[in-house]
Jmol script that loads the backbone (N, CA, C; Angstrom):
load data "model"
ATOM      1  N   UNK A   1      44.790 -19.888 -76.147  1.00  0.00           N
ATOM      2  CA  UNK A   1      45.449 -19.773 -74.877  1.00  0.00           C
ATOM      3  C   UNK A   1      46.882 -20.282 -74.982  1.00  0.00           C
ATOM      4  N   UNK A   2      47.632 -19.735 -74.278  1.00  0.00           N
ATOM      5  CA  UNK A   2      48.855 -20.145 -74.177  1.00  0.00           C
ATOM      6  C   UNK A   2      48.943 -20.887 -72.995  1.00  0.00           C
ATOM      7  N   UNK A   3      49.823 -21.656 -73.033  1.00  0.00           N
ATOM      8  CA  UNK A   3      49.831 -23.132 -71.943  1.00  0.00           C
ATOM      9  C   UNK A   3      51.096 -23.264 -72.137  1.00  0.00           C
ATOM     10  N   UNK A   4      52.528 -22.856 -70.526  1.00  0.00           N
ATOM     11  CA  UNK A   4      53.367 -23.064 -70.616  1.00  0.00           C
ATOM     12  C   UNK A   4      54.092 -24.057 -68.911  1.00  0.00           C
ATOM     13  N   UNK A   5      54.586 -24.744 -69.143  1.00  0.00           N
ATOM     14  CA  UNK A   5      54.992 -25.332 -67.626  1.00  0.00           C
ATOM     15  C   UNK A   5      56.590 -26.217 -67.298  1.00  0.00           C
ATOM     16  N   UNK A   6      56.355 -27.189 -66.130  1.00  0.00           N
ATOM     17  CA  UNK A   6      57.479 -27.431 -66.489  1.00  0.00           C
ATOM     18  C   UNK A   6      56.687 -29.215 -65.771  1.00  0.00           C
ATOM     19  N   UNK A   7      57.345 -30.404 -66.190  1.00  0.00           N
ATOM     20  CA  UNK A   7      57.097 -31.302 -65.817  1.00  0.00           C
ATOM     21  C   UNK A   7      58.290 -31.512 -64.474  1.00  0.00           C
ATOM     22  N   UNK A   8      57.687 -32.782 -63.622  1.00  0.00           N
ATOM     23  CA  UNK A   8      58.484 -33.046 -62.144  1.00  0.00           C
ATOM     24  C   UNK A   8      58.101 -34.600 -62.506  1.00  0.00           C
ATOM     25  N   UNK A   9      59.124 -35.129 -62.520  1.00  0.00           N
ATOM     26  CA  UNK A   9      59.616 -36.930 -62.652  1.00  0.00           C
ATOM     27  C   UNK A   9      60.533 -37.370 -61.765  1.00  0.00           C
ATOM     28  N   UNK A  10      60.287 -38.816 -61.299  1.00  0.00           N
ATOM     29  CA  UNK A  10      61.362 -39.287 -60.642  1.00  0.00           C
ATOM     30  C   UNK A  10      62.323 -38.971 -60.455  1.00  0.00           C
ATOM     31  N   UNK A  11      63.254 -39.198 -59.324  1.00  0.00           N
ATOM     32  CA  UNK A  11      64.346 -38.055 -59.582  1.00  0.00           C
ATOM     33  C   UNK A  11      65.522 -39.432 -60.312  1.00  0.00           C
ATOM     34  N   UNK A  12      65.015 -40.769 -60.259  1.00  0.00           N
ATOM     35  CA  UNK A  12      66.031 -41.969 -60.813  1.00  0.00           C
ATOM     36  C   UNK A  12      65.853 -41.762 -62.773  1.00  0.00           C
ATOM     37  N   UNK A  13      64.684 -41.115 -62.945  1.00  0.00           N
ATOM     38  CA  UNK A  13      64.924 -40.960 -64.040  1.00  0.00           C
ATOM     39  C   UNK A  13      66.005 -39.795 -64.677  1.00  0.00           C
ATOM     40  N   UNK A  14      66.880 -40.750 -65.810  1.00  0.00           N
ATOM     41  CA  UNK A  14      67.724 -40.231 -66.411  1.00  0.00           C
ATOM     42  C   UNK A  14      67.347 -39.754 -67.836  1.00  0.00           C
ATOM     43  N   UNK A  15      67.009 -38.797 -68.841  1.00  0.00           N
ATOM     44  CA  UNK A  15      66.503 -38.737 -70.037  1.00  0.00           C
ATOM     45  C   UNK A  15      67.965 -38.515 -71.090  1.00  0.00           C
ATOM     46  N   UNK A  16      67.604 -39.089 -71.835  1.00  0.00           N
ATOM     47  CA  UNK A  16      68.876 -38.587 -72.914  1.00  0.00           C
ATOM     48  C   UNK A  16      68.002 -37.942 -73.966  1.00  0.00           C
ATOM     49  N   UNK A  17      68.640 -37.152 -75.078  1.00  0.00           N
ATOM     50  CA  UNK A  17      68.614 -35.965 -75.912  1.00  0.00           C
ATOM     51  C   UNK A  17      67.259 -36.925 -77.310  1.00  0.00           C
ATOM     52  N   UNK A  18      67.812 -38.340 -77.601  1.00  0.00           N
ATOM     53  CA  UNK A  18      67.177 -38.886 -78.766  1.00  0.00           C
ATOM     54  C   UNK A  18      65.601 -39.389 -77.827  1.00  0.00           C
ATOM     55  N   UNK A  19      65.188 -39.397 -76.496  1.00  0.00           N
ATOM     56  CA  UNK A  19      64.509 -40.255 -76.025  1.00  0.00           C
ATOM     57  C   UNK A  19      63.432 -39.528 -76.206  1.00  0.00           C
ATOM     58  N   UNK A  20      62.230 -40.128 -76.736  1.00  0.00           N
ATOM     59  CA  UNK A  20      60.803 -39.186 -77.025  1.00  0.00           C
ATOM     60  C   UNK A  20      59.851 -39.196 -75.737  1.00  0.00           C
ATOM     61  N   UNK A  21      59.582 -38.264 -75.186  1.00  0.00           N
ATOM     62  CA  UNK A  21      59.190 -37.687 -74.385  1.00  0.00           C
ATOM     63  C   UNK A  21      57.273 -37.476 -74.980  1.00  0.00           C
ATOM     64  N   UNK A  22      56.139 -38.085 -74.692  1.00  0.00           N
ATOM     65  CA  UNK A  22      54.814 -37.359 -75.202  1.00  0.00           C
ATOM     66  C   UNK A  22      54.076 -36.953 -74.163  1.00  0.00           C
ATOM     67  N   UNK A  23      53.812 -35.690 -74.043  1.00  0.00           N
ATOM     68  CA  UNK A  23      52.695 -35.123 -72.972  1.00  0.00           C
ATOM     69  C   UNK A  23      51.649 -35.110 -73.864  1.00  0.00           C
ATOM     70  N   UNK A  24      50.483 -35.152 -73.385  1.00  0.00           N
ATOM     71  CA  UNK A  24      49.122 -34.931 -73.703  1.00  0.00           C
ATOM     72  C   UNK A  24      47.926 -34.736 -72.927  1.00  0.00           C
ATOM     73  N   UNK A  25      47.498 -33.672 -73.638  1.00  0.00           N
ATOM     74  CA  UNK A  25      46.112 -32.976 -72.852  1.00  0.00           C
ATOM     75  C   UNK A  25      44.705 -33.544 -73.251  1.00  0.00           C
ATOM     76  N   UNK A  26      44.366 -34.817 -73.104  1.00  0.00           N
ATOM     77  CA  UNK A  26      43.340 -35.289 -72.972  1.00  0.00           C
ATOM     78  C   UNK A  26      41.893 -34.486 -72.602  1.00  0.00           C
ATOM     79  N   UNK A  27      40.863 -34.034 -73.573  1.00  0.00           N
ATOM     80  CA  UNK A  27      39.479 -32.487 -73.439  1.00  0.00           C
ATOM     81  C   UNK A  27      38.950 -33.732 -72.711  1.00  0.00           C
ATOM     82  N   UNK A  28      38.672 -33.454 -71.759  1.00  0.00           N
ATOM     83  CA  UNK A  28      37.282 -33.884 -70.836  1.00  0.00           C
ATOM     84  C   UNK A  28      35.947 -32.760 -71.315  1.00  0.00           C
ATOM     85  N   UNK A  29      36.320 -31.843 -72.031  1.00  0.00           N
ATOM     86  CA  UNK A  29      35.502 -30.537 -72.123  1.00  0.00           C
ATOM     87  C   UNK A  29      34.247 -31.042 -73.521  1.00  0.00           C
ATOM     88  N   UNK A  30      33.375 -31.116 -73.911  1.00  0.00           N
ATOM     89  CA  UNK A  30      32.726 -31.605 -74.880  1.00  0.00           C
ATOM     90  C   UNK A  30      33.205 -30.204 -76.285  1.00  0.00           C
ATOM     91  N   UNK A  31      33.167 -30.430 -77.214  1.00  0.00           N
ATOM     92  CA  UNK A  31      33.687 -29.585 -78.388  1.00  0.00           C
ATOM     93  C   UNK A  31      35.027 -29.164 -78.333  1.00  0.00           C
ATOM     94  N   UNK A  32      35.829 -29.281 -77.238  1.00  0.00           N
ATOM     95  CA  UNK A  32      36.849 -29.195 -76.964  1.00  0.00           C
ATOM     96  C   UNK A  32      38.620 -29.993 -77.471  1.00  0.00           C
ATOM     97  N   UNK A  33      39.323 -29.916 -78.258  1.00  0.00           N
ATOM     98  CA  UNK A  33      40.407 -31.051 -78.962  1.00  0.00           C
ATOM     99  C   UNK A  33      41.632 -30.920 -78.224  1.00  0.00           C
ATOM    100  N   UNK A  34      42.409 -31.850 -77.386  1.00  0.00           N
ATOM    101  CA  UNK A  34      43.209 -32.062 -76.730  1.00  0.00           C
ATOM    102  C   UNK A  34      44.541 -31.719 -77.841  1.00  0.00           C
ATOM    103  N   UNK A  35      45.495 -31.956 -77.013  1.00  0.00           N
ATOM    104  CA  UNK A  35      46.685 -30.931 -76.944  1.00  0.00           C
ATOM    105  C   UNK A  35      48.173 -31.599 -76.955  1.00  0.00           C
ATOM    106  N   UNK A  36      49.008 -31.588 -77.729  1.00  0.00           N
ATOM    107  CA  UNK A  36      50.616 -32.600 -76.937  1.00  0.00           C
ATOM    108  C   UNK A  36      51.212 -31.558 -77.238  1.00  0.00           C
ATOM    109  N   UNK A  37      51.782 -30.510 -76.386  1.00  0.00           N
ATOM    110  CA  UNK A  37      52.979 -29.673 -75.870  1.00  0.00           C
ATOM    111  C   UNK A  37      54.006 -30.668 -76.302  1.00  0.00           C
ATOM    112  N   UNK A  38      54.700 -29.236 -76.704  1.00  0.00           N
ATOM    113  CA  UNK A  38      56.769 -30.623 -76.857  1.00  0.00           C
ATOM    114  C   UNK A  38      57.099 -30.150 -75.860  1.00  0.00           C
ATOM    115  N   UNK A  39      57.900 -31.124 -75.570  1.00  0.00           N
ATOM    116  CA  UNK A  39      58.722 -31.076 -74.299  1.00  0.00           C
ATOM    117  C   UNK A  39      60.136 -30.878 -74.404  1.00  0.00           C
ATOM    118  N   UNK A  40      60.637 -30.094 -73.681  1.00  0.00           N
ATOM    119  CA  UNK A  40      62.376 -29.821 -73.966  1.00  0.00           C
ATOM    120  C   UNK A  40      62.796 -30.670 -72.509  1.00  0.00           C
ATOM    121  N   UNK A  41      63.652 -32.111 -73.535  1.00  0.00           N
ATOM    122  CA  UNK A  41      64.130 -33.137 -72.484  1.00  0.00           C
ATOM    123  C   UNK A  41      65.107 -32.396 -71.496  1.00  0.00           C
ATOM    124  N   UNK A  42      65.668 -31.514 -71.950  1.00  0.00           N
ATOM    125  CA  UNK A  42      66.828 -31.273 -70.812  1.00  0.00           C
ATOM    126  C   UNK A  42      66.523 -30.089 -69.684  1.00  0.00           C
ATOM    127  N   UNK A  43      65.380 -29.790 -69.740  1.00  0.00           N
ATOM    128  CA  UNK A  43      64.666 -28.994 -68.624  1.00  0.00           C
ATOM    129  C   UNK A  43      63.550 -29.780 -68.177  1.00  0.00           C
ATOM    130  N   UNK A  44      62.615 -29.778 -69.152  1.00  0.00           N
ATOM    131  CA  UNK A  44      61.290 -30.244 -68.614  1.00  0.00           C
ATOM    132  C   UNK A  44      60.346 -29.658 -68.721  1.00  0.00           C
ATOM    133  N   UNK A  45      60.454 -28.521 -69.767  1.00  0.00           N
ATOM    134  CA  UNK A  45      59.497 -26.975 -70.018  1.00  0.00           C
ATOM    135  C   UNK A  45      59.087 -27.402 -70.683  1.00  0.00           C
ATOM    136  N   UNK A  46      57.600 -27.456 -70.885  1.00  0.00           N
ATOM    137  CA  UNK A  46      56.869 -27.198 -72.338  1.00  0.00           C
ATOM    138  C   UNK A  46      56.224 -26.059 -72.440  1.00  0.00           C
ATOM    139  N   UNK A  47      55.405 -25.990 -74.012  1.00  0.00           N
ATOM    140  CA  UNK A  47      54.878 -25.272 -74.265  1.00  0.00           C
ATOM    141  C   UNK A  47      53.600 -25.040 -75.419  1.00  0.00           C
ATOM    142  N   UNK A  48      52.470 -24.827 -75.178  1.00  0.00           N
ATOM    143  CA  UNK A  48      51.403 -25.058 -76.290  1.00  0.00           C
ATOM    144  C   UNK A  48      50.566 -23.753 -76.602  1.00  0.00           C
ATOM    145  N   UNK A  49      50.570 -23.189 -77.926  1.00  0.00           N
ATOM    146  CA  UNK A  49      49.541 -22.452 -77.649  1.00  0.00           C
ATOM    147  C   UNK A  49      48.083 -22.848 -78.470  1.00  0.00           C
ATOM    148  N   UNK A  50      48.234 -23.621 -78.511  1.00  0.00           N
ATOM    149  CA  UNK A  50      46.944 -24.309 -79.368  1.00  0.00           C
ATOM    150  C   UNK A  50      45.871 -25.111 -77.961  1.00  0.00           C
ATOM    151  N   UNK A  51      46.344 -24.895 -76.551  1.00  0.00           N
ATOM    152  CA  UNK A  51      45.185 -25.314 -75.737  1.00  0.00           C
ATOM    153  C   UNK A  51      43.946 -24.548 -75.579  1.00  0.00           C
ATOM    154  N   UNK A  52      42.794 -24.593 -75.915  1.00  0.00           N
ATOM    155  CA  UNK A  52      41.138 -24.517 -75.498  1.00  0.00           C
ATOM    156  C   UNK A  52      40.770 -24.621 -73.828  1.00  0.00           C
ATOM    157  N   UNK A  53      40.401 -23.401 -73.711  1.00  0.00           N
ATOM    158  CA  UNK A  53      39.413 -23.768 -72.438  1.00  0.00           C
ATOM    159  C   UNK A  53      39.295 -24.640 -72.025  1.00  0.00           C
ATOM    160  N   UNK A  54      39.131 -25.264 -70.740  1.00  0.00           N
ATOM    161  CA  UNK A  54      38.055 -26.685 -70.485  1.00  0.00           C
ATOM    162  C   UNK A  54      38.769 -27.482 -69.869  1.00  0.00           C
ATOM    163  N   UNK A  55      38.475 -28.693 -69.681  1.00  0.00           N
ATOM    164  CA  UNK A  55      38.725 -29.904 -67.954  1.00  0.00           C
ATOM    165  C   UNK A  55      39.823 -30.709 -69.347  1.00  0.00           C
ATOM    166  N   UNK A  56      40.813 -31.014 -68.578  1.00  0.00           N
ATOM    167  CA  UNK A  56      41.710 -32.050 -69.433  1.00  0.00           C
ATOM    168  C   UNK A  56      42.086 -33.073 -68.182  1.00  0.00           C
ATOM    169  N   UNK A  57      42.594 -34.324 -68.893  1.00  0.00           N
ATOM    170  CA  UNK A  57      43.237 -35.235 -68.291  1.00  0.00           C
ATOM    171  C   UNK A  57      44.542 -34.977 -68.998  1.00  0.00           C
ATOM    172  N   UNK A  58      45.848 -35.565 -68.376  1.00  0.00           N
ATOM    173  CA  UNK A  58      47.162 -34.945 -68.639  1.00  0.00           C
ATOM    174  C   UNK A  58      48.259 -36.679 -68.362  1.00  0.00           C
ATOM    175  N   UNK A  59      48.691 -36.956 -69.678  1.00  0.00           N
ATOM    176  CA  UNK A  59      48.765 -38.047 -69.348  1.00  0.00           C
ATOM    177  C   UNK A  59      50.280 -37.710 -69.826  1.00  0.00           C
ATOM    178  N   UNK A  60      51.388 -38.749 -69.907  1.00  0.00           N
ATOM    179  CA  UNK A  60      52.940 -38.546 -70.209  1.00  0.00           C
ATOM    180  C   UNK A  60      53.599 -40.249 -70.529  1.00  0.00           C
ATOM    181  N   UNK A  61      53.873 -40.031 -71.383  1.00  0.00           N
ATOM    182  CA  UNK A  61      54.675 -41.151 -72.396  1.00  0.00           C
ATOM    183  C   UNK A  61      56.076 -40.800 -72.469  1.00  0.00           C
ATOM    184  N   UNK A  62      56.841 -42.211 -71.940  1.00  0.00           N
ATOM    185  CA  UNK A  62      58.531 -41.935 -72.029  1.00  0.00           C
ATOM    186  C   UNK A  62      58.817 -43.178 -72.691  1.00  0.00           C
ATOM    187  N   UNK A  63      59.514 -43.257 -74.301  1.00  0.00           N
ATOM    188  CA  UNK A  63      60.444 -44.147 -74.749  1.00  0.00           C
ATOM    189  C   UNK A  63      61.884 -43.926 -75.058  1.00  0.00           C
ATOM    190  N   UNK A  64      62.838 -44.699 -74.742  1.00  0.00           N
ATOM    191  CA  UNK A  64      63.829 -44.731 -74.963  1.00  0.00           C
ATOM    192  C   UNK A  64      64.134 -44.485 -76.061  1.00  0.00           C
ATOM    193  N   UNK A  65      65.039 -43.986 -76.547  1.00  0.00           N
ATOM    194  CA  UNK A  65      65.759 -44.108 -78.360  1.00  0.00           C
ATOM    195  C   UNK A  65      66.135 -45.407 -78.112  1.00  0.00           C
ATOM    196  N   UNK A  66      65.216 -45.988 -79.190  1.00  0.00           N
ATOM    197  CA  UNK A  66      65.684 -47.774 -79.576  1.00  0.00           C
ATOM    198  C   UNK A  66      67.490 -47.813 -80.330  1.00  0.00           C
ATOM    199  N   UNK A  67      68.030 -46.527 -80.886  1.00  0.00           N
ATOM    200  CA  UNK A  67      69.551 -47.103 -81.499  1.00  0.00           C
ATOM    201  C   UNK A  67      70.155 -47.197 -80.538  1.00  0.00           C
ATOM    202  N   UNK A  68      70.191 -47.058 -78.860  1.00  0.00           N
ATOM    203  CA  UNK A  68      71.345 -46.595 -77.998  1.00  0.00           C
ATOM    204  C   UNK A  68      71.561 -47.720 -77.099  1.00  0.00           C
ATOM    205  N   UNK A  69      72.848 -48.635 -76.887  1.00  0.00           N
ATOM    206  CA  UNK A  69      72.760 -49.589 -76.183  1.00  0.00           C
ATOM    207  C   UNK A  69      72.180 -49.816 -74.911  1.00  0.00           C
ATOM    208  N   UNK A  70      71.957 -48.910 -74.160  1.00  0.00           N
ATOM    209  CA  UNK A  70      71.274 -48.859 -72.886  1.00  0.00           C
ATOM    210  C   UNK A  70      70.075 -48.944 -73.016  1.00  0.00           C
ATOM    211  N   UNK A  71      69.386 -48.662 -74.187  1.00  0.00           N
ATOM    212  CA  UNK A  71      68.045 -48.567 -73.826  1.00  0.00           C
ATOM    213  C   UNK A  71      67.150 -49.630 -73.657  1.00  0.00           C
ATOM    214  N   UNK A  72      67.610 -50.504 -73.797  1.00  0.00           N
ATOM    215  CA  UNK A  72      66.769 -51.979 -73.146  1.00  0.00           C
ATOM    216  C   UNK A  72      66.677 -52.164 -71.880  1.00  0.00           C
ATOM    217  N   UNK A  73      67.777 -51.795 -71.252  1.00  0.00           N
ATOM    218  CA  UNK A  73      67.944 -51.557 -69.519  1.00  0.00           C
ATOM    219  C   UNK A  73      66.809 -50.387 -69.055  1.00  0.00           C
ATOM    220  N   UNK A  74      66.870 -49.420 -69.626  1.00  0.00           N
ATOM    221  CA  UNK A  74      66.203 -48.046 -69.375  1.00  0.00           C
ATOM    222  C   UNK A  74      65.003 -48.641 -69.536  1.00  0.00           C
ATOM    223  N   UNK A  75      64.509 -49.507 -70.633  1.00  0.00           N
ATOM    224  CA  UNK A  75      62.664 -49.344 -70.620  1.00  0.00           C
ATOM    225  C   UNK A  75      61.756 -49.831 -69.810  1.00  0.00           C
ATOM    226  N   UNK A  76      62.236 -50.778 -69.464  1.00  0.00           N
ATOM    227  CA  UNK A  76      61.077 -51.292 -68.260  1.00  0.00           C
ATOM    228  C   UNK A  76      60.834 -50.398 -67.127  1.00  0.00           C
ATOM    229  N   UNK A  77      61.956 -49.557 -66.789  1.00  0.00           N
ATOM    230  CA  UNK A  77      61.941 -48.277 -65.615  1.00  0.00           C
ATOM    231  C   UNK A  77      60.344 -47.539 -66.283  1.00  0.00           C
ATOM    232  N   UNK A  78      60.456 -46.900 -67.833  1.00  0.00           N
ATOM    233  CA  UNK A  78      59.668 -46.123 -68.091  1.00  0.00           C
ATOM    234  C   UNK A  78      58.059 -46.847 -68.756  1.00  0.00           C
ATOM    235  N   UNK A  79      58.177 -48.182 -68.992  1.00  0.00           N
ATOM    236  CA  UNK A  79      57.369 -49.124 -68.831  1.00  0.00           C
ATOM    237  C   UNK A  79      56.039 -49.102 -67.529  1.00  0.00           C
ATOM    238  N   UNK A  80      56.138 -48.909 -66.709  1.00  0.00           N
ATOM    239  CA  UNK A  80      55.686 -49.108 -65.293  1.00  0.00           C
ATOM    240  C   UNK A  80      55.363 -47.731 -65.445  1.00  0.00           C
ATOM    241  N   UNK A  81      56.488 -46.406 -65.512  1.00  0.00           N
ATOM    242  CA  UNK A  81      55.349 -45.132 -65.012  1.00  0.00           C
ATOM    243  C   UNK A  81      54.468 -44.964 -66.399  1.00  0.00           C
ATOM    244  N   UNK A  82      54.851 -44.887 -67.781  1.00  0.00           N
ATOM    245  CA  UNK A  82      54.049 -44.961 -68.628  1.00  0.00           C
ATOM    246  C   UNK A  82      52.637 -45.829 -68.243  1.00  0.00           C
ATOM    247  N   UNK A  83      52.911 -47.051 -67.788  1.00  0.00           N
ATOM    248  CA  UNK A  83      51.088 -47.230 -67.570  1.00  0.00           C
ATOM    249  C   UNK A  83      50.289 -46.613 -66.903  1.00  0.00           C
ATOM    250  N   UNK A  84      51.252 -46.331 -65.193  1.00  0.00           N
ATOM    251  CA  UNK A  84      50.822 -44.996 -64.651  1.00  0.00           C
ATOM    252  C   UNK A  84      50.320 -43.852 -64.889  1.00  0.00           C
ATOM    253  N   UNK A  85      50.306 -43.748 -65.702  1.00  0.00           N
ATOM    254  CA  UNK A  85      50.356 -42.615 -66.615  1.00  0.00           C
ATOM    255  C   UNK A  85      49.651 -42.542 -67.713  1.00  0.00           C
ATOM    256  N   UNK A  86      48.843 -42.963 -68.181  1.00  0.00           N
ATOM    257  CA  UNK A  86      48.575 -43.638 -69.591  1.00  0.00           C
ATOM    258  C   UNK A  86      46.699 -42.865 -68.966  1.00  0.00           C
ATOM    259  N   UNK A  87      46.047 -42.775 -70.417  1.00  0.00           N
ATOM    260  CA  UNK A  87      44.665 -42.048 -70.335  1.00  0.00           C
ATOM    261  C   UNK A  87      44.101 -42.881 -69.418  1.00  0.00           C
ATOM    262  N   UNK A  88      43.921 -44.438 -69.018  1.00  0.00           N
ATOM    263  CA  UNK A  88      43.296 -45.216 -67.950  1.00  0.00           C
ATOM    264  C   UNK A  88      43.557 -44.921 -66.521  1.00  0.00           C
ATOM    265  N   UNK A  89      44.665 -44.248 -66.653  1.00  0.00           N
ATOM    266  CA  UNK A  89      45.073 -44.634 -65.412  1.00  0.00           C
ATOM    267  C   UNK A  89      45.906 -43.314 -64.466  1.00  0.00           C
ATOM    268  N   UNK A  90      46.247 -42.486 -64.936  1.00  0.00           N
ATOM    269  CA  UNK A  90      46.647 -41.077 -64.931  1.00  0.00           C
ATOM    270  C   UNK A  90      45.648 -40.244 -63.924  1.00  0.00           C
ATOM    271  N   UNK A  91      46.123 -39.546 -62.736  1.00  0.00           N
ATOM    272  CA  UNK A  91      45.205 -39.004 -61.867  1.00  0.00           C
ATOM    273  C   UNK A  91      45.198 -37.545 -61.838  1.00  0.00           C
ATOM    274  N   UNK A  92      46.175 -36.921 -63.174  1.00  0.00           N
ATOM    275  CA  UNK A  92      46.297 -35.409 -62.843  1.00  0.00           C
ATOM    276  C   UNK A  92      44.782 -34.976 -63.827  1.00  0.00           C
ATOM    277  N   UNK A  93      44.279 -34.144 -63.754  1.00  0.00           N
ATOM    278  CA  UNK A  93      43.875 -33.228 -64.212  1.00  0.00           C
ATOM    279  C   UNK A  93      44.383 -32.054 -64.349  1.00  0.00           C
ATOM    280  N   UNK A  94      43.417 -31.466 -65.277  1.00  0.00           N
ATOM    281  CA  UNK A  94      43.975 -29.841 -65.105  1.00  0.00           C
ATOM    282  C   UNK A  94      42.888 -28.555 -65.829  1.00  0.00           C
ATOM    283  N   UNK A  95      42.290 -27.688 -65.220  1.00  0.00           N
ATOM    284  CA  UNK A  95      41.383 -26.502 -65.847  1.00  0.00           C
ATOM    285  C   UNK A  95      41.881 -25.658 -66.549  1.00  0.00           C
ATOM    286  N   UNK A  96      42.007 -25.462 -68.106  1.00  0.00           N
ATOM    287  CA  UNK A  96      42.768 -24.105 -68.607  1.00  0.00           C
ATOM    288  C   UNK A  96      41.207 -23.408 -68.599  1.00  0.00           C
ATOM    289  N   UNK A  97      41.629 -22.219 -68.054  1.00  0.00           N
ATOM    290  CA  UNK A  97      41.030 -20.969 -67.752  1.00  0.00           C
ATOM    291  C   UNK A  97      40.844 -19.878 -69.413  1.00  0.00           C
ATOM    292  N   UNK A  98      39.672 -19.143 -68.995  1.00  0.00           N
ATOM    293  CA  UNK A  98      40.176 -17.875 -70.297  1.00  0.00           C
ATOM    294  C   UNK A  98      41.477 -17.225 -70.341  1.00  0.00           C
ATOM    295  N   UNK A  99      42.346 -16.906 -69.527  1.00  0.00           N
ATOM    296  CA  UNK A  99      43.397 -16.523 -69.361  1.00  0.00           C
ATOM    297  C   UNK A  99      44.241 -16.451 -70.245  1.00  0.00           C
ATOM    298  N   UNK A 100      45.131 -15.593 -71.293  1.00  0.00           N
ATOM    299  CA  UNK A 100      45.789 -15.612 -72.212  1.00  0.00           C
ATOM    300  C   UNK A 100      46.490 -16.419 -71.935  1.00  0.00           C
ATOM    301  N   UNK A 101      46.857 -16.168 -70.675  1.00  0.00           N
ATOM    302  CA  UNK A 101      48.603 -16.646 -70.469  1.00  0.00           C
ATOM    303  C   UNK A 101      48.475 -17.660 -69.086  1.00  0.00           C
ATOM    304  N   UNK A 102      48.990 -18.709 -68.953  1.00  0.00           N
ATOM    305  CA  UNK A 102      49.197 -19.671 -67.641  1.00  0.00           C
ATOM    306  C   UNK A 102      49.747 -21.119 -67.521  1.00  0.00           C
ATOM    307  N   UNK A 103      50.565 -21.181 -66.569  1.00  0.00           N
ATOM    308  CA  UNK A 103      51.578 -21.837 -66.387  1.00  0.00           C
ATOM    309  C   UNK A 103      51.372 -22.580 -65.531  1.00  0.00           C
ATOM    310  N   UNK A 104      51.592 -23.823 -65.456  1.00  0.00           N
ATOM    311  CA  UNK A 104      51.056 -25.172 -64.289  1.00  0.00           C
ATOM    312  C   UNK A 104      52.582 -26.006 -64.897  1.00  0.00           C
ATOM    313  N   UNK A 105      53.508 -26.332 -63.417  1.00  0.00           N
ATOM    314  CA  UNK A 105      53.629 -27.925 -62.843  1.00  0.00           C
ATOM    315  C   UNK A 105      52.844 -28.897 -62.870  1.00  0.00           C
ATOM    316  N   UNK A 106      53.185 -30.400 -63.892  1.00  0.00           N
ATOM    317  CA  UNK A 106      52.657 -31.347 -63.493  1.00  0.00           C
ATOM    318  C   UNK A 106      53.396 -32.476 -62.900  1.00  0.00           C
ATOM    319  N   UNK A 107      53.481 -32.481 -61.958  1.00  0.00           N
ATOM    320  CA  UNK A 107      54.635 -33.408 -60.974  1.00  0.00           C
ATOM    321  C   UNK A 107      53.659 -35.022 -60.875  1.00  0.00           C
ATOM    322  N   UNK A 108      54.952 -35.937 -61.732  1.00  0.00           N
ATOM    323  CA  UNK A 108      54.244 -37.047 -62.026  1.00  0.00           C
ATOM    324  C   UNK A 108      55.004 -37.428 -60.532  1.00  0.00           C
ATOM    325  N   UNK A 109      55.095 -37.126 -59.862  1.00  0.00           N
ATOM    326  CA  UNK A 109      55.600 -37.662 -58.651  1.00  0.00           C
ATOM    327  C   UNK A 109      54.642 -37.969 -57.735  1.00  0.00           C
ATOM    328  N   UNK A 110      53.804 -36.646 -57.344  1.00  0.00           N
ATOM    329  CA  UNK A 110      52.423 -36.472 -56.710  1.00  0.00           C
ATOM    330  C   UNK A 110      51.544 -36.721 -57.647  1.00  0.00           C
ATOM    331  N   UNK A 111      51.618 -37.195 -58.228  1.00  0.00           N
ATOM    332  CA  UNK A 111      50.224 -36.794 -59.013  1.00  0.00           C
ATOM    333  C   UNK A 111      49.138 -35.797 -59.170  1.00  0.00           C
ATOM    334  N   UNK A 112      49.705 -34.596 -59.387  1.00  0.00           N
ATOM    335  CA  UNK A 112      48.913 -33.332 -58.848  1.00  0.00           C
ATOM    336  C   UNK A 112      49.611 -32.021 -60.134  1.00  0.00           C
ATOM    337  N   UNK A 113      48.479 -31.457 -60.751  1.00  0.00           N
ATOM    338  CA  UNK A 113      49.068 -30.193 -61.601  1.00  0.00           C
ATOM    339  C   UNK A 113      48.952 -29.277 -60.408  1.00  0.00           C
ATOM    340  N   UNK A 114      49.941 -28.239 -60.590  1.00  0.00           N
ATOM    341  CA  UNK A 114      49.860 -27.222 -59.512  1.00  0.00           C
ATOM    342  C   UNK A 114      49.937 -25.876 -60.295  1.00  0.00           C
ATOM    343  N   UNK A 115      49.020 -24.919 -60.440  1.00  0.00           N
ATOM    344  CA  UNK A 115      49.077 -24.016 -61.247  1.00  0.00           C
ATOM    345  C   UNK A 115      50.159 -22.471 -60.552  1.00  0.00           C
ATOM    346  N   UNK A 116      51.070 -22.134 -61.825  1.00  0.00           N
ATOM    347  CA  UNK A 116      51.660 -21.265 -61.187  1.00  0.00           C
ATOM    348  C   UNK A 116      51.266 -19.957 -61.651  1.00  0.00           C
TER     349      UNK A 116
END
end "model"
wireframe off; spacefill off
backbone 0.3
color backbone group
């Protein structure tokens, strides 16, 4: 299946180009192997085609690039939604379908995938 979308974050968050960005598709599905789409920092699009059928949890990891002087200021911001966020604690789900092709918003804002 192909699995393409776009992520929705704070709007105070600022990303720069070196900062690693990890989405991941956590299989709730039994036989099923979860998924990390790359993410293109300066949109917010990803894209996977290696997702499987089945119930996922959808979790999102933000670190700063440790060489850049700001980024000590920046981490504690992404500190706090990262736990938010983290396989414990993360409230999105999401169903990939048989569907070749499909595209879901996951707006860490709401906490809600919205399939498009």
């Amino acid at each position: 299946m192909e699995l393409t979308g776009k992520l929705v974050l704070p709007s105070e968050f600022k990303l720069v180009e070196d900062d690693t960005i990890e989405l991941t598709l956590l299989s709730e599905t039994a036989g099923t192997k979860g998924a990390h789409p790359k993410v293109n920092y300066s949109d917010l699009t990803f894209a996977s085609k290696e997702v499987l059928p089945g119930n996922y949890k959808v979790t999102l990891s933000i670190t700063p690039y440790p060489g850049k002087p700001e980024s000590e200021k920046r981490r504690p911001i992404f500190e706090k939604f990262n736990k938010a966020n983290d396989m414990k604690s993360t409230k999105i789900t999401f169903e990939v379908t048989r569907d070749a092709k499909q595209s879901v918003t996951f707006d860490f804002v709401k906490g809600v995938a919205i399939k498009n």
